[in-house]
C-alpha positions in Angstrom: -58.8 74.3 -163.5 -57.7 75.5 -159.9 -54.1 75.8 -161.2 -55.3 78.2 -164.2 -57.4 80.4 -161.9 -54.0 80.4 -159.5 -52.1 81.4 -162.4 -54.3 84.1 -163.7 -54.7 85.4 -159.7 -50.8 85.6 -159.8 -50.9 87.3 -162.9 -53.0 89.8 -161.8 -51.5 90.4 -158.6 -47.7 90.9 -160.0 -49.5 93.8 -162.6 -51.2 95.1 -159.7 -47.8 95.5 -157.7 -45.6 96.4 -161.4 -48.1 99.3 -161.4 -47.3 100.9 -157.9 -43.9 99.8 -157.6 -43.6 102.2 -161.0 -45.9 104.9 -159.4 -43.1 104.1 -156.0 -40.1 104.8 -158.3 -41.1 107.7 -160.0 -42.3 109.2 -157.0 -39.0 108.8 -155.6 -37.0 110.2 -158.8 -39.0 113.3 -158.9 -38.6 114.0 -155.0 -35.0 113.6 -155.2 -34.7 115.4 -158.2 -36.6 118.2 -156.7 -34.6 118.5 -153.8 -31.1 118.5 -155.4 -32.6 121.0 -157.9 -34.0 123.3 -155.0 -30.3 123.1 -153.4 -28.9 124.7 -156.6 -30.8 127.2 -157.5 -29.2 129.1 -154.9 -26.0 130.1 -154.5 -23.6 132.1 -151.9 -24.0 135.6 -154.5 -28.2 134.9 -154.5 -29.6 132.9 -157.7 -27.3 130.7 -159.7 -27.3 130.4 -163.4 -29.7 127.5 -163.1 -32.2 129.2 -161.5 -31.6 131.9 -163.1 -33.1 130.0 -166.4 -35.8 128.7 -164.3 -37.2 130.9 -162.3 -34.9 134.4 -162.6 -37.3 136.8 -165.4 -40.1 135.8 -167.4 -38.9 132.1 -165.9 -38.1 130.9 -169.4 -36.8 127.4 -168.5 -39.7 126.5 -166.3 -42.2 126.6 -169.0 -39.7 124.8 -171.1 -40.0 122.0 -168.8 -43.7 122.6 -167.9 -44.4 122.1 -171.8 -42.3 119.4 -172.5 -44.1 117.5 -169.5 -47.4 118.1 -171.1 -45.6 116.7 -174.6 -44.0 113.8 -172.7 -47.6 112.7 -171.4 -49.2 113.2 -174.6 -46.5 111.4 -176.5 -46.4 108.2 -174.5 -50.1 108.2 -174.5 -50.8 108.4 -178.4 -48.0 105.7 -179.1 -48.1 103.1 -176.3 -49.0 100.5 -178.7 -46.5 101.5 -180.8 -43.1 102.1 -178.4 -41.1 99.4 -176.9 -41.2 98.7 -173.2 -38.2 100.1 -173.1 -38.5 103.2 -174.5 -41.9 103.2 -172.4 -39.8 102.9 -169.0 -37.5 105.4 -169.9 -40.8 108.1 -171.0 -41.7 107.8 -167.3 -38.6 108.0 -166.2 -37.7 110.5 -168.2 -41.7 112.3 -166.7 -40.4 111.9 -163.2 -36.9 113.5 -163.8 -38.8 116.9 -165.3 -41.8 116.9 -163.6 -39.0 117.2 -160.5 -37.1 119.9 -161.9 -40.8 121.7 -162.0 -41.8 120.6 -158.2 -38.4 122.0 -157.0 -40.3 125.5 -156.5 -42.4 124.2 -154.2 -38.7 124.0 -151.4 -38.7 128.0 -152.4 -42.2 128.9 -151.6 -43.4 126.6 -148.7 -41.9 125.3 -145.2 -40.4 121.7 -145.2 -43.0 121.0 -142.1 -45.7 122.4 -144.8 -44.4 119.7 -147.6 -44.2 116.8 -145.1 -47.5 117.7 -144.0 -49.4 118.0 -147.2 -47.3 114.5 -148.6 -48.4 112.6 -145.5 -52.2 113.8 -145.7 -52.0 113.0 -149.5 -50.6 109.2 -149.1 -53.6 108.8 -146.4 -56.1 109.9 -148.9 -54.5 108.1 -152.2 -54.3 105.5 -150.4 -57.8 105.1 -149.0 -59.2 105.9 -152.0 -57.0 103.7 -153.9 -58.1 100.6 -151.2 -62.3 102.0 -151.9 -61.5 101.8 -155.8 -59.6 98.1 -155.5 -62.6 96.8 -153.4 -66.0 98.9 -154.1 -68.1 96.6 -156.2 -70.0 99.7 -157.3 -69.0 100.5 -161.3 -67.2 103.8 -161.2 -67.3 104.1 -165.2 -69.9 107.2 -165.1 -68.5 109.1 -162.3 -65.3 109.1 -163.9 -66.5 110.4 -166.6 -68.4 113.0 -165.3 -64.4 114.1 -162.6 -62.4 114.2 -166.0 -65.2 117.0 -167.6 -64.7 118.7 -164.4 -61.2 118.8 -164.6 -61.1 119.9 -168.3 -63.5 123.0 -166.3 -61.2 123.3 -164.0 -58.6 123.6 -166.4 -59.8 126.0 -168.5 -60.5 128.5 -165.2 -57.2 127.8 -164.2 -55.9 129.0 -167.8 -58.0 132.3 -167.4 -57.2 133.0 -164.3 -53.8 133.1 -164.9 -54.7 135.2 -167.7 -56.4 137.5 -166.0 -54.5 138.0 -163.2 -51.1 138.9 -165.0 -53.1 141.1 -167.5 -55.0 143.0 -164.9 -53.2 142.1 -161.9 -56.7 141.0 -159.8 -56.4 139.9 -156.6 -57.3 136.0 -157.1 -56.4 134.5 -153.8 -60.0 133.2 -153.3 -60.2 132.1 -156.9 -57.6 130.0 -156.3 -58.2 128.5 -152.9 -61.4 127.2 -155.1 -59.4 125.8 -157.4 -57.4 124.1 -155.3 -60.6 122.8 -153.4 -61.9 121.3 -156.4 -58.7 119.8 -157.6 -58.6 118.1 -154.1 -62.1 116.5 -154.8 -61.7 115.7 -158.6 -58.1 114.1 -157.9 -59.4 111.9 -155.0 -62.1 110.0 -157.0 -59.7 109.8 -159.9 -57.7 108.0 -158.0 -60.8 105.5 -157.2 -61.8 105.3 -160.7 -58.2 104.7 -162.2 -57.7 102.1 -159.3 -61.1 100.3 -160.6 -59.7 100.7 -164.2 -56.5 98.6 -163.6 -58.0 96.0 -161.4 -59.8 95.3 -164.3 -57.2 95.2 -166.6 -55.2 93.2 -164.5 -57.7 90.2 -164.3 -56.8 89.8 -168.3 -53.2 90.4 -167.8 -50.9 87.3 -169.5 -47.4 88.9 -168.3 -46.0 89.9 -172.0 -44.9 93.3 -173.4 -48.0 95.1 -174.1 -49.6 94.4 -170.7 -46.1 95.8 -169.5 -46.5 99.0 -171.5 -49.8 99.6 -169.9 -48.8 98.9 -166.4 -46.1 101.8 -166.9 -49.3 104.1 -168.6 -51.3 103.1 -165.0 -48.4 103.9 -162.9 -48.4 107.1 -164.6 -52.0 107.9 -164.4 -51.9 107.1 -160.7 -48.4 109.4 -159.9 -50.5 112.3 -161.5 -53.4 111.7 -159.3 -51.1 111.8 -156.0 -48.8 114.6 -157.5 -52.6 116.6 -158.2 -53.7 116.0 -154.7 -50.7 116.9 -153.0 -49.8 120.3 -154.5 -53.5 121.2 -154.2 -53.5 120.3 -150.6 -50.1 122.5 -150.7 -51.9 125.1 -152.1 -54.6 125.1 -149.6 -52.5 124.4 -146.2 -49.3 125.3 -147.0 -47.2 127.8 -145.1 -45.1 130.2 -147.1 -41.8 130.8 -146.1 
């Protein structure tokens, strides 16, 4: 009996630490994409052809790779069951690659100092809420219900005020300090509630391919939590250059 509750403990510990070391490496991949891609977008006669296509115009090639983000995530999520584990490794690699390429704007528009900042203060608080979500013995089921219908809300202002602001050209600076704000909030007890969710998958976890598949799914679901609170906090703190 002791040596099946040891195995099942080390089963649920080596899921625990699949999941972050994913989250880890696709943190990595995006940040290093997103400095290489920052460093050519410029070159000695102003923008290069790259970033010309990203960001030069209507920035065509930025919402190419904004939308095939959004069909990446949706993709992996309706057919995890489905995909191999390989083909599951290489959709969040394949996430972290793009989702770079996107983050590179953020070397344009903000100060280095401003990006360490805002990366440090968003490990401190994934982190802490990760640690309250691992250990809380309080069921998190209803409020994470409840931050997901906010974030559809806050979605959906986002979305307008976009709208709004290109059609009428409205100063929305407040608007969007709000936004960010709330992101902040709604991203931090995500990350509590998603932490809950896969300690509790992880105490059935047996080690084969579909428990796998859904450690690469929580790794995911975790890297958009920090990824949410740190442009937010970017957003809020950040000094332009």
């Amino acid at each position: 009996m002791e040596r099946t509750v040891t195995a099942f403990e080390s089963e649920k510990s080596k899921f625990i630490t699949k999941t972050y070391a994913w989250m880890g490496a696709a943190l990595l991949i995006s940040a290093v994409t997103a400095f290489f891609t920052a460093a050519s977008i410029y070159n000695e006669t102003g923008l290069s052809s790259f970033g010309r296509f990203l960001f030069g115009g209507s920035a065509v090639g930025f919402w190419i790779f904004l939308v095939a983000e959004i069909a990446l995530v949706w993709g992996l999520s309706a057919s995890i069951r489905k995909i191999s584990l390989q083909t599951a490794v290489l959709g969040l690699l394949a996430y972290s690659v793009i989702n770079g390429i996107t983050l590179s704007s953020i070397f344009i528009v903000y100060q280095i100092s401003s990006i360490a900042v805002a990366f440090i203060a968003s490990s401190v608080m994934f982190f802490a809420m990760s640690f309250y979500g691992a250990t809380t013995k309080k069921n998190l089921s209803t409020i994470g219900h409840y931050l997901m219908m906010a974030l559809v809300g806050v979605i959906i202002v986002s979305l307008l005020e976009f709208v709004m602001s290109r059609l009428f050209h409205l100063n929305t600076t407040m608007l969007d300090y709000l936004i960010a704000i709330v992101t902040v909030i709604i991203f931090t007890g995500l990350t509590a509630y998603d932490t809950q969710k896969i300690t509790k998958v992880a105490a059935y976890s047996n080690g084969n391919e579909d428990y796998q598949k859904v450690s690469i799914m929580a790794a995911l679901e975790l890297y958009l939590d920090f990824i949410n609170i740190f442009l937010a906090l970017l957003r809020i703190f950040g000094r332009r250059k």
